[in-house]
C-alpha positions as CSV (number, residue, x, y, z in Angstrom):
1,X,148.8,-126.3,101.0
2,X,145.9,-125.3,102.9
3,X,142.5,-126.1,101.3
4,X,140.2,-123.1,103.1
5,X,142.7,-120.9,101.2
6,X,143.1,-122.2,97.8
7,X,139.8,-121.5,95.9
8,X,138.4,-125.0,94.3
9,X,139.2,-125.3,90.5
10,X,135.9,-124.0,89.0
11,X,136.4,-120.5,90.9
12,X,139.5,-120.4,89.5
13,X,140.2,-117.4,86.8
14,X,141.2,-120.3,84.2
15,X,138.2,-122.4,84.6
16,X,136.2,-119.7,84.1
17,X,137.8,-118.5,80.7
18,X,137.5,-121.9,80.0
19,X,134.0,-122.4,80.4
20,X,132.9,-119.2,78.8
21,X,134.6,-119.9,75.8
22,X,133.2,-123.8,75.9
23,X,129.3,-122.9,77.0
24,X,129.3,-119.3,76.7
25,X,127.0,-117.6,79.4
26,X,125.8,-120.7,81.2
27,X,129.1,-120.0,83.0
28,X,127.3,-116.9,84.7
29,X,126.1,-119.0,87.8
30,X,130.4,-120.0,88.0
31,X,130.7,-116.2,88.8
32,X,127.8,-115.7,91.1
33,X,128.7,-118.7,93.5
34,X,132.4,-117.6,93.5
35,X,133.2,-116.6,97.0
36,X,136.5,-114.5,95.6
37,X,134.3,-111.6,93.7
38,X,132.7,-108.8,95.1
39,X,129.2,-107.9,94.4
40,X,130.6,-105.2,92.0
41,X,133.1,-107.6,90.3
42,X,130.2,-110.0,89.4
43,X,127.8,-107.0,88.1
44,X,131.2,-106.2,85.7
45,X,131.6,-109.6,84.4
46,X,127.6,-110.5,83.7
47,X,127.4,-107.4,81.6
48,X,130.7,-108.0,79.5
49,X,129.4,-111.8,78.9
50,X,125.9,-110.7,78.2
51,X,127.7,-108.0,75.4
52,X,129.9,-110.7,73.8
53,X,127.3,-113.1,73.9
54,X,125.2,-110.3,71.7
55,X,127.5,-109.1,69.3
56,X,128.5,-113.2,68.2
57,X,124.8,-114.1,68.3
58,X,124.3,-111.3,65.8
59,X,127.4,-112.1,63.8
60,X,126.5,-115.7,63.7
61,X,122.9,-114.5,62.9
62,X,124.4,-112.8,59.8
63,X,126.9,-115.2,58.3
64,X,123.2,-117.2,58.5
65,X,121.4,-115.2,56.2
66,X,124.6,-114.7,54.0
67,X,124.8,-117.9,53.3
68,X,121.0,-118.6,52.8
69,X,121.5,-116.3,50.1
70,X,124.4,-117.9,49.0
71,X,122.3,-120.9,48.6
72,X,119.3,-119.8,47.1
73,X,119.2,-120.6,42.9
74,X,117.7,-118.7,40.4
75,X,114.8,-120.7,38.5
């Protein structure tokens, strides 16, 4: 096993799923410093995790206020 071939394990595809799923897009700098991924690859991949990341902040921004209003009694 040669180690100048074999990428480390945090530029590994796992690690990255991983660590998206775990800290969401703090795993962006992962996929920037990865040696394996073209310039192109990492412009693809920042824009997919920057969507996701939207869409659940607005569902979880929702499910807030649904519940808020759960909450809120009638005096």
């Amino acid at each position: 096993m040669n180690n100048q071939t074999e990428p480390k394990w945090y530029f590994r595809t796992w690690s990255l799923i991983v660590s998206f799923l775990c800290v969401g897009p703090f795993m962006l700098p992962l996929v920037w410093t990865n040696p394996r991924f073209t310039k192109r690859t990492k412009i693809i991949i920042s824009i997919i995790v920057i969507a996701v990341t939207c869409v659940l902040t607005e569902f979880f921004l929702k499910s807030l206020k649904t519940i808020a209003g759960y909450y809120q009694f009638s005096y």
